[in-house]
MARTORGU-470081 format. One record per residue (C-alpha): x, y, z; residue number from 1. Coordinates in pm, whole numbers, plus 50000, padded with zeros to 5 digits. Layout:
X;Y;Z;NUM
...
END
This chain:
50000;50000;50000;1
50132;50324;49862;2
50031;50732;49965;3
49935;50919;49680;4
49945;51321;49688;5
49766;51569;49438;6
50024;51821;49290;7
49961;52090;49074;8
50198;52126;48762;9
50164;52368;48576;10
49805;52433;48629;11
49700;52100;48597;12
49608;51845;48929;13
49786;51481;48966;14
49780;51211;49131;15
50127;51135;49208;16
50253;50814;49465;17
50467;50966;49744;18
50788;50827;49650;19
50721;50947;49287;20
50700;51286;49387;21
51009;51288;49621;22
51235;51196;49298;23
51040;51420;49037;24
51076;51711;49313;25
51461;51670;49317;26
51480;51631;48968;27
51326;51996;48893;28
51525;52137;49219;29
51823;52014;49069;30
51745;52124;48734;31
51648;52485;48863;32
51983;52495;49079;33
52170;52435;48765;34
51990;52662;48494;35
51968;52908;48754;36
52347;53011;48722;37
52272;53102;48365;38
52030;53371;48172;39
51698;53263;48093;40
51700;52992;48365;41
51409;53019;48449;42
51253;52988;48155;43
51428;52659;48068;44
51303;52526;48353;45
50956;52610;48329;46
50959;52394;47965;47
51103;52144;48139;48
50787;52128;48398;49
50576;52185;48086;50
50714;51911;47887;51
50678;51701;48217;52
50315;51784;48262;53
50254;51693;47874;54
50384;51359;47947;55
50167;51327;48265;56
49818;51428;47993;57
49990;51157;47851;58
49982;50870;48104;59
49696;50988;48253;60
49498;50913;47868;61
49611;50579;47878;62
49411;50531;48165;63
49647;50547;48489;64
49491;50730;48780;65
49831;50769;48965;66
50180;50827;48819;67
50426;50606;48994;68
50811;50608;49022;69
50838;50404;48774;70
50668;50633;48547;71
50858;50911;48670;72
51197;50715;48580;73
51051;50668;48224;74
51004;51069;48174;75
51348;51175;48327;76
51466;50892;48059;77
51266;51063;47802;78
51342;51423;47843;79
51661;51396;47703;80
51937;51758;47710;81
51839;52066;47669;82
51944;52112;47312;83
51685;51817;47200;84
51456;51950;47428;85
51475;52323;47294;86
51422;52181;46942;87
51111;52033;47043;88
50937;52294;47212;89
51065;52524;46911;90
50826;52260;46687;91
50573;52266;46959;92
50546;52669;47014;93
50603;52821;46687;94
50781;53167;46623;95
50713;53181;47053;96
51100;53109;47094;97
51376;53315;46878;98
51663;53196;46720;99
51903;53357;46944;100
51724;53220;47228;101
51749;52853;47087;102
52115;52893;47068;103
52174;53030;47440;104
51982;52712;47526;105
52187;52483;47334;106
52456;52643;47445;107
52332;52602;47812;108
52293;52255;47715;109
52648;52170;47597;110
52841;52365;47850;111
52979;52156;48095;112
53012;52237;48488;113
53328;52036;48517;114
53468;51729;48444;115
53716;51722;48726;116
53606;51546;49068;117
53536;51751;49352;118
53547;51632;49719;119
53243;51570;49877;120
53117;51347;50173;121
52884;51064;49979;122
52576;51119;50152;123
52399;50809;50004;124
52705;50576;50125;125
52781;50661;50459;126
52846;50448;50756;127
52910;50761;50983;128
52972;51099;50788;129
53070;50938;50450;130
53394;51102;50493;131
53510;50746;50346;132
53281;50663;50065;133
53362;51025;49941;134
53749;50934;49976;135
53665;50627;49751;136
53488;50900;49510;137
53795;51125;49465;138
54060;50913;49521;139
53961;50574;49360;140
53880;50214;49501;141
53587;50112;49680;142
53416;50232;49993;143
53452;49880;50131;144
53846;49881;50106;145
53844;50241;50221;146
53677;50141;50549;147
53901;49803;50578;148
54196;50023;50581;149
54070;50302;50817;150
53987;50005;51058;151
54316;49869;51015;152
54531;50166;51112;153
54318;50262;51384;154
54388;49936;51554;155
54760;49884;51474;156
54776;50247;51609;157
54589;50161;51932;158
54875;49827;51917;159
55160;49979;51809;160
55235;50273;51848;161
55159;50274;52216;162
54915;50552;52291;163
54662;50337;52456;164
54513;50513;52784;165
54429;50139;52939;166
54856;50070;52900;167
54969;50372;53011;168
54680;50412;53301;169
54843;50044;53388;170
55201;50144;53425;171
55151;50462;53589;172
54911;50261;53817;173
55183;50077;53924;174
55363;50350;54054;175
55109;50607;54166;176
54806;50548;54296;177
54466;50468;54105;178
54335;50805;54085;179
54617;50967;53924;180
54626;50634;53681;181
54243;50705;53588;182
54382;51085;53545;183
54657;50969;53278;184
54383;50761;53118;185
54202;51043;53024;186
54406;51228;52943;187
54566;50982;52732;188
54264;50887;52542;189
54247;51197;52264;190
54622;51058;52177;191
54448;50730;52145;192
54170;50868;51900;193
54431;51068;51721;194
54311;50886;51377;195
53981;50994;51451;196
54065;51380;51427;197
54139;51379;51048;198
53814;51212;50991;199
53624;51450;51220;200
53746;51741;51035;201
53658;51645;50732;202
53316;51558;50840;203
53258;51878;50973;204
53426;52107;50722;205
53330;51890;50371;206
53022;51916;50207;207
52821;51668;50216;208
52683;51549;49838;209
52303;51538;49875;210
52155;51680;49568;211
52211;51495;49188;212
52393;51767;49113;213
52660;51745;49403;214
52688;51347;49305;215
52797;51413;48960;216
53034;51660;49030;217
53167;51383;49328;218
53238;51097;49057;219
53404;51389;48775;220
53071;51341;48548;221
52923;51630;48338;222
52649;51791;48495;223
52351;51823;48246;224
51993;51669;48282;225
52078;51326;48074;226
52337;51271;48336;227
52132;51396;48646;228
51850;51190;48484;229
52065;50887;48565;230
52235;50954;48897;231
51862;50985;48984;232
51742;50663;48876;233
52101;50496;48972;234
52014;50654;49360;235
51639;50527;49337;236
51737;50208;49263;237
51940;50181;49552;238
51686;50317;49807;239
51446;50077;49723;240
51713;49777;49717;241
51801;49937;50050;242
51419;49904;50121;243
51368;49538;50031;244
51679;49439;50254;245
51540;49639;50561;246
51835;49889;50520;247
52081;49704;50715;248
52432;49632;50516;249
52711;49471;50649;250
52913;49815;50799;251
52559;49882;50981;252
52548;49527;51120;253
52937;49519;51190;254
52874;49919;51351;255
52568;49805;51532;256
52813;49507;51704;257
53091;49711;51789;258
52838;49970;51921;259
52650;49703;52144;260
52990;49597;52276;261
53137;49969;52360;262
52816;50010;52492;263
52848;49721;52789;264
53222;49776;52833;265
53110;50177;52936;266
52815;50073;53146;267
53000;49881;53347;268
53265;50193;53395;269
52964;50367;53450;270
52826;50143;53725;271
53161;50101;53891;272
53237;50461;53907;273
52903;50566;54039;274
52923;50303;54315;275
53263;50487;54390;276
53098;50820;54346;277
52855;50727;54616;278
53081;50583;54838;279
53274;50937;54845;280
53010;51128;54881;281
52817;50946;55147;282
53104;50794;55325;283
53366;51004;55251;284
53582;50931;55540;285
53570;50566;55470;286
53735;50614;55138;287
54013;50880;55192;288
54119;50698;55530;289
54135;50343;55357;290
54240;50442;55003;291
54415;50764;55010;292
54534;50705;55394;293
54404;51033;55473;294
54309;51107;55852;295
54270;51486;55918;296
53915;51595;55879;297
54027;51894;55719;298
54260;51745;55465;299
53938;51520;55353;300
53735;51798;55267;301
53996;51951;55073;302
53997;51692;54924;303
53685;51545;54890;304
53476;51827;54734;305
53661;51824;54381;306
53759;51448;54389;307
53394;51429;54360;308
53290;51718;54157;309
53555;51530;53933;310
53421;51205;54028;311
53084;51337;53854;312
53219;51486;53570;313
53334;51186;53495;314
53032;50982;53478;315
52859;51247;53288;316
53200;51195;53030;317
53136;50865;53038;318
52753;50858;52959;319
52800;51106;52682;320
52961;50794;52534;321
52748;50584;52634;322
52443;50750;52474;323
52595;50808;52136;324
52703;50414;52159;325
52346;50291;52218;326
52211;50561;51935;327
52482;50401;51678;328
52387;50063;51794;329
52005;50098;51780;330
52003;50372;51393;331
52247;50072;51278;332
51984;49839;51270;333
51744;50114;51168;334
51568;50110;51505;335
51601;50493;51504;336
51753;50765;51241;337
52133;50844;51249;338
52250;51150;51408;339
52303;51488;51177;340
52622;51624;51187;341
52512;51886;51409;342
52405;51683;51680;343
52730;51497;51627;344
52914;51810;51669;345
52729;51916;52002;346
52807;51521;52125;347
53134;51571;52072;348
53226;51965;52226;349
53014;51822;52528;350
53247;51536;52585;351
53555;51777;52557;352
53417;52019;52776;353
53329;51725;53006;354
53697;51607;52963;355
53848;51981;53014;356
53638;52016;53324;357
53735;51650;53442;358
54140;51729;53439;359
54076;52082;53578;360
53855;51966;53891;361
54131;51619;53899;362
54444;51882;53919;363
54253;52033;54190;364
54212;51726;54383;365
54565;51639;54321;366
54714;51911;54387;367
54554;51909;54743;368
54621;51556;54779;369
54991;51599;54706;370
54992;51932;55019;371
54839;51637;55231;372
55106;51436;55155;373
55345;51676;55229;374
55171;51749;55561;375
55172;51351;55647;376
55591;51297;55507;377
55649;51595;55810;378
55458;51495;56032;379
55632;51143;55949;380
55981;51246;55911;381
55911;51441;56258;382
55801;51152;56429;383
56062;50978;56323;384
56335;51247;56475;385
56154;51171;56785;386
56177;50850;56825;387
56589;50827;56704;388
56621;51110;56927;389
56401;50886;57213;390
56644;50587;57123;391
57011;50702;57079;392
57271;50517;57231;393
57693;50635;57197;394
57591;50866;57004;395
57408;50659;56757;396
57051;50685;56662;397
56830;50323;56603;398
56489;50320;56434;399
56267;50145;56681;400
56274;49790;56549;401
56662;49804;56569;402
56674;49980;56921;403
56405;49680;57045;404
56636;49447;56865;405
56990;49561;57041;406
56828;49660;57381;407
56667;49309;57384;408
56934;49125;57290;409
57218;49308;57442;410
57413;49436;57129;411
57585;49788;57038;412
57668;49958;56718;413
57974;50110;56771;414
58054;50295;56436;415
57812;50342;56157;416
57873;50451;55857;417
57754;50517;55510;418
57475;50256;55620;419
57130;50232;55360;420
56837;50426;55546;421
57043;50419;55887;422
56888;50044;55965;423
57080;49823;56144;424
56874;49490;56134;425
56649;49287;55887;426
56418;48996;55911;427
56243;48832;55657;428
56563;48587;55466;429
56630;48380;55809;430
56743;48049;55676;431
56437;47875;55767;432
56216;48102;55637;433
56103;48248;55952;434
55986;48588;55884;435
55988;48716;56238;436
56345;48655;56293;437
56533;48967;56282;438
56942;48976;56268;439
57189;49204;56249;440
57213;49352;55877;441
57346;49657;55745;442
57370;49734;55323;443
57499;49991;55124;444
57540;49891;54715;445
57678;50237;54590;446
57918;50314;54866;447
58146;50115;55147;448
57982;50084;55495;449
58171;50093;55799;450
58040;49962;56059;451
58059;49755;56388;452
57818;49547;56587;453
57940;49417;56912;454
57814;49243;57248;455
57983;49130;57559;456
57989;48822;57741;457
58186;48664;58024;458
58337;48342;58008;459
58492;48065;58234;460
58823;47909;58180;461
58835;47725;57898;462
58912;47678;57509;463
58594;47750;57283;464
58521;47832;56922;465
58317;48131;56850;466
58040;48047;56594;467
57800;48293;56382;468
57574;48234;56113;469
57683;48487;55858;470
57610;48567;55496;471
57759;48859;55249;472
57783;48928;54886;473
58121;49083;54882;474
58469;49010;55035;475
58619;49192;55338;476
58348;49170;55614;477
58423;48942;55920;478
58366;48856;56280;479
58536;48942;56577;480
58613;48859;56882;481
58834;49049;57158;482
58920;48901;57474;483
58981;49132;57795;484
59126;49425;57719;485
59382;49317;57504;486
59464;49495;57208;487
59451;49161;56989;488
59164;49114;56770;489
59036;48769;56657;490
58928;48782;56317;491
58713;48543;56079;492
58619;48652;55734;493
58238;48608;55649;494
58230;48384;55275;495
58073;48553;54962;496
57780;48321;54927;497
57553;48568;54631;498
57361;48361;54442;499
57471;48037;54591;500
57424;47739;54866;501
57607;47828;55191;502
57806;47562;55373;503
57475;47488;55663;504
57216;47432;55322;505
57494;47220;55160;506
57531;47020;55512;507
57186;47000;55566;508
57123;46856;55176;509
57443;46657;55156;510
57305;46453;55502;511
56957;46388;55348;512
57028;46356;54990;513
57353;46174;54974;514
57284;46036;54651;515
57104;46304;54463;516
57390;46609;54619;517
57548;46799;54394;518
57910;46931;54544;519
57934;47186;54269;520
57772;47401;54516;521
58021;47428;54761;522
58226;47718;54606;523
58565;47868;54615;524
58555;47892;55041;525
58478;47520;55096;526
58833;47420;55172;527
58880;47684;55414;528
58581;47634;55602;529
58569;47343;55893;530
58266;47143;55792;531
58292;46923;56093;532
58207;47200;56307;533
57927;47308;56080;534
57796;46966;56095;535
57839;46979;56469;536
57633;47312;56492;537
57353;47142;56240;538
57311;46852;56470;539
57183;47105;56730;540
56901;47195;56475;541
56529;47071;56576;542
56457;46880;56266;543
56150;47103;56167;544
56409;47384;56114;545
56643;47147;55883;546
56340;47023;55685;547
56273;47389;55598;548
56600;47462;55518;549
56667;47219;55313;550
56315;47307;55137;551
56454;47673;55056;552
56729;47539;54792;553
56618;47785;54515;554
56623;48029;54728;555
56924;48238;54719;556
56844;48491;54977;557
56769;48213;55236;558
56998;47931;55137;559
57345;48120;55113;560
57370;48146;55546;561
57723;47973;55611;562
57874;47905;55957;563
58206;48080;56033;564
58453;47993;56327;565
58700;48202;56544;566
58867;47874;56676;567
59054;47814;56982;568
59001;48161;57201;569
59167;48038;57488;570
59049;48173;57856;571
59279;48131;58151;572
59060;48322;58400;573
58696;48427;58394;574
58693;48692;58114;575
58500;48934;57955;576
58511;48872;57593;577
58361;49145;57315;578
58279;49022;56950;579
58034;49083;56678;580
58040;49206;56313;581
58275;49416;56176;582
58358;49616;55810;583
58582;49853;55969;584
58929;49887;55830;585
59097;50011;56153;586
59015;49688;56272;587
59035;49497;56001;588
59294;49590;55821;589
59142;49539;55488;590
58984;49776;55289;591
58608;49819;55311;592
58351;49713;55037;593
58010;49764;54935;594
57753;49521;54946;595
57513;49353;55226;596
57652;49156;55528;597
57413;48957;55802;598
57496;48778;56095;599
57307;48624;56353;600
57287;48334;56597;601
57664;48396;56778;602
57745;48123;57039;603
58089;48002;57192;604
58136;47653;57193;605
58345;47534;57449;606
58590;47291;57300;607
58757;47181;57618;608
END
C-alpha cells in the first residue's frame, strides 16, 4: 500500500505516489539549481515542467489514475538535454522562441560544469559521515576497502604505536596510585583517538553530496539533465534495494556490534564509578582513610569536594559515550535515524568540555592531595626524629625495630657509617624462612659501609670456638672477637655466598640427599671452612628447622647462610670477651667494600 498526493503542475492536478514525487521534486530542484546560474534559467526550467506535465496528459489518457516512480523514471529517461529539448518545444510553440534564444539554450545545454572530481562526503554511502565513501569517490577504490583500511590503522595504532590510555593508566598505576592512573587515562585517550581527528574534520568542514547535482560533480561526470536523469534513477534504485533488505548492510550490522559491545564495556565503567561516586560522597571518610590514607578531617574535605565534583564529571563523560554508543547501535539496525552532523558536533564539544572540566577539577584534587602528603611525610619524618632522638645510644641513633632488637638482645653499634636508610637489622631471609626473625644487617650497594656490631659476654676458663651464622655478597666483612682488654683482635672473614648454597644448606642437603647432592655448590671457600664444626652446629638443629632449610634450595636469599669459626680463644681466667660484626678497616685491616653483610645466631662453643 502506497500514499498518493495531488500536485499541481503547471496548472494541471495529479495524482502522484509519494515516493514518485520525492524523485520528480529533486529532479526539477536540481534542474532549477543548475539553469539558475545562467540567463533565461528560468525559463528553461519552466519547459522542462511543461514538457513534464505533457507527458503526465499523457499517462493519465492511457488510463492510469496515479503516476508512479516508475513512470517518473521513464520521463526523466525521456526528456533527454536541453538542446533536444529546445528543438522540440521550438516545433511545439512556433515563432514563441527566437533563434538567438534557441542557441543560448543549446549552448546552456552543451556547456559543461566540470569534468574534474570535487570532494564531497557521499551522503547516500555513509556508515558515519561518508567522509570514506567520498574518499573512495575522489581518490579511487571502493568504499569497502576504504573502510578496511581506516579500521586497520586505527587498531595497529591503538597496538603499536603505544598511545593506549588502558597501558599507560596500567604502568603509571603501578607506581602512583589509582586516581592519578584514571587521570593519565584520560588524558591519554584523545592521543588514542588521534586517527579519529582527520576524519572528524573532514566531516565537519566537507560538504556533504546530497543533491544529483553534488553526486555528479563527486564521481568527475558532466552535469547536464541526461546525466542527472541517471544519477537519479542509479540513487532510486538503491533506496528501494536498501528498502527490500530492511536497510541494514554489512558496515551497519558490523557498527551496530561494535556499538552494542562499547556500549556494555562503558556501562560497566559507568556502574563502577558511580558506586565509587557514592561511596565518596556518602562515606567520605571511609574512602580517603582506607584508600588515600588520609586522617585529618580537614585534609578530607579539601579533598573530597573536587575528587567528587571530578568524580561526577566523569560519569557524565562517560555517559555522553554511552548514549551516542546505544544511538549508533540501535540507527544501525534502523531502530532509530542516524544523528546529523550537528548533533554529532554538540556530542562531541560536550564530551571535551566534560573532559576539560574532568582534568581541571582532577588537578585540583591532586594538587591538594599531594599538600596532604606533604603534611603527612612531616609529620612522618618528625616523628621519626623523635623516636631516634628517644632511642640514641653512643651517640648513635636506632629506628625502633633496631633499638628493640639491640636493647633486647644486648648488642651495640659502635661505628656506623655510610649505612642504607640508617637500619641496622632485617628479618624476613632467616634460613628457615622464619619471617619474624630479625638479625643484624646493614647494606649499602653504591658506597662502602663501615660499621661495627658488638656484644659482651663473660666466660669461664676454657678453650671455645666462637660460631656465627653469617652471609655477604662481597669480600672483606668478618667477625670478631676480643678478649679482655687486650689489644689483639680475633678475626674470621664472612664467605661471599651471592647467588649460591652456603656451607649449613649444603650440610643439611648433603646429610639427606647423599645420593642426589650435587658438590658443585660448595664454592671457592669450601676448603677453608671446617665442615665438621658446621655439621656439629647442624646437629643442634630441631629437625622442623632442617626440613625447611633444606626446602629453601632455590632460594638464594635464604639458602646462602654459612657458619664461620673464630677457633681456639683460649680463657685462663673468667673473662669478659667482646665480639660481633665488623667492616671497619681500623680493625680489620682490609679495605672496606660495598655490598650487604648479616649475621646472627653467635654462640661460643666450648671445645675443652
Amino acid at each position: 500500500m502506497k500514499k498518493n498526493i495531488t500536485i499541481n503542475l503547471c496548472g494541471r492536478l495529479y495524482q502522484i505516489d509519494e515516493d514518485a514525487y520525492e524523485m520528480l521534486s529533486q529532479y526539477i530542484d536540481t534542474l532549477r539549481n543548475f539553469f539558475s546560474k545562467q540567463e533565461g534559467g528560468n525559463e528553461i526550467v519552466d519547459d522542462f515542467e511543461e514538457r513534464i506535465a505533457e507527458l503526465f496528459d499523457e499517462q493519465k489518457a492511457e488510463g492510469k489514475e496515479a503516476i508512479t516512480i516508475e513512470n517518473v523514471q521513464d520521463i526523466i529517461k525521456q526528456i533527454g538535454n536541453v538542446e533536444d529539448f529546445a528543438d522540440e518545444d521550438a516545433g511545439e510553440k512556433g515563432d514563441n522562441t527566437t533563434k538567438s534564444d534557441k542557441s543560448g539554450a543549446a549552448a546552456a545545454a552543451s556547456k559543461t560544469n566540470t569534468h574534474s572530481k570535487k570532494f564531497y562526503r557521499d551522503g547516500n554511502n555513509k556508515v558515519f559521515c561518508g567522509v570514506l565513501s567520498g574518499c573512495a569517490n575522489y581518490l579511487g577504490g571502493t568504499a569497502t576497502a576504504w573502510r578496511w583500511a581506516y579500521a586497520a590503522i586505527c587498531f595497529l595504532w591503538m597496538l603499536g604505536i603505544g598511545f593506549n590510555p588502558f597501558t599507560i593508566g596500567n604502568i603509571f598505576s603501578s607506581a602512583f596510585f589509582g586516581a592519578a592512573a584514571l587521570f593519565v587515562m584520560v588524558l591519554c585517550a584523545p592521543l588514542a583517538l588521534a586517527p579519529a581527528v582527520p576524519y572528524f574534520l573532514i566531516a565537519v568542514f566537507a560538504k556533504e553530496a546530497v543533491t544529483p547535482e553534488d553526486q555528479l560533480k563527486m564521481k568527475g561526470k558532466e552535469v547536464n539533465p541526461q546525466n542527472i536523469a541517471e544519477e537519479i534513477t542509479e540513487q532510486t534504485a538503491k533506496k528501494e534495494k536498501a528498502k527490500k533488505s530492511n536497510g541494514i548492510t554489512m558496515w551497519n550490522g558490523l557498527t551496530g556490534i561494535i556499538s552494542i559491545i562499547l556500549s556494555i564495556n562503558i556501562g560497566i565503567l559507568v556502574i563502577v564509578f558511580l558506586c565509587i561516586e557514592a561511596a565518596l560522597i556518602f562515606n567520605s571518610e571511609l574512602i580517603c582513610r582506607n584508600l588515600f590514607s588520609i586522617t585529618d578531617i580537614e585534609q578530607i574535605s579539601s579533598f573530597r569536594i573536587p575528587a567528587t565534583i571530578a568524580g561526577l564529571i566523569l560519569v557524565a563523560n562517560l555517559g555522553i559515550l554511552l548514549f551516542c554508543c546505544i544511538h549508533s547501535a540501535v540507527s544501525s539496525f534502523k531502530g532509530i535515524k542516524p544523528m546529523t552532523t550537528k548533533q554529532r558536533i554538540l556530542w562531541f564539544v560536550g564530551w571535551v568540555v566534560s573532559v576539560v572540566c574532568f582534568v581541571a577539577f582532577t588537578s585540583t584534587a591532586m594538587n591538594n592531595y599531594q599538600k596532604v602528603l606533604n603534611v603527612q611525610s612531616e609529620q612522618r619524618i618528625a616523628e621519626e626524629q623523635k623516636i631516634r632522638a628517644e632511642h640514641t645510644m653512643d651517640g648513635i641513633s636506632y629506628n625502633l625495630e633496631d633499638w628493640d632488637f639491640y636493647k633486647k638482645n644486648g648488642w651495640r653499634v659502635v661505628r656506623s657509617q655510610d649505612c642504607e636508610s640508617d637500619r641496622y637489622t632485617y628479618s624476613g631471609e632467616y634460613m628457615d624462612g622464619d619471617e619474624s626473625v630479625r638479625y643484624i644487617d646493614v647494606c649499602n650497594y653504591s658506597s662502602p659501609t663501615l660499621f661495627t656490631a658488638q656484644k659482651t659476654d663473660s666466660l669461664q676458663p676454657g678453650t671455645y670456638h666462637l660460631a656465627a651464622a653469617v652471609r655477604s655478597n662481597n669480600m672483606n666483612k668478618f667477625i670478631f672477637a676480643k678478649v679482655g682488654v687486650s689489644d689483639s683482635i680475633l678475626l674470621a672473614e664472612i664467605p661471599n655466598t651471592e647467588n649460591t648454597h652456603g656451607n649449613i644448606w649444603r650440610t643439611i642437603t648433603k646429610e639427606t640427599s647423599a645420593d642426589s647432592y650435587d658438590d658443585s655448590y660448595c664454592g671457592e671457600y669450601s676448603d677453608t671452612l671446617d665442615l665438621d664444626l658446621v655439621k656439629q652446629m647442624v646437629d643442634d638443629f630441631p629437625t622442623s628447622k632442617r626440613r625447611k632449610i633444606r626446602e629453601y634450595g632455590d632460594d638464594w636469599h635464604k639458602c646462602d647462610w654459612s657458619y664461620v669459626f673464630i677457633k681456639n680463644i683460649v680463657i685462663t681466667e673468667p673473662t669478659e670477651v667482646t665480639y660481633g660484626v665488623t667492616t671497619d678497616e681500623d680493625m680489620t685491616r682490609h679495605e672496606s667494600t660495598t655490598g650487604y653483610v648479616s649475621a646472627t645466631d653467635f654462640k661460643f662453643v666450648k671445645v675443652k
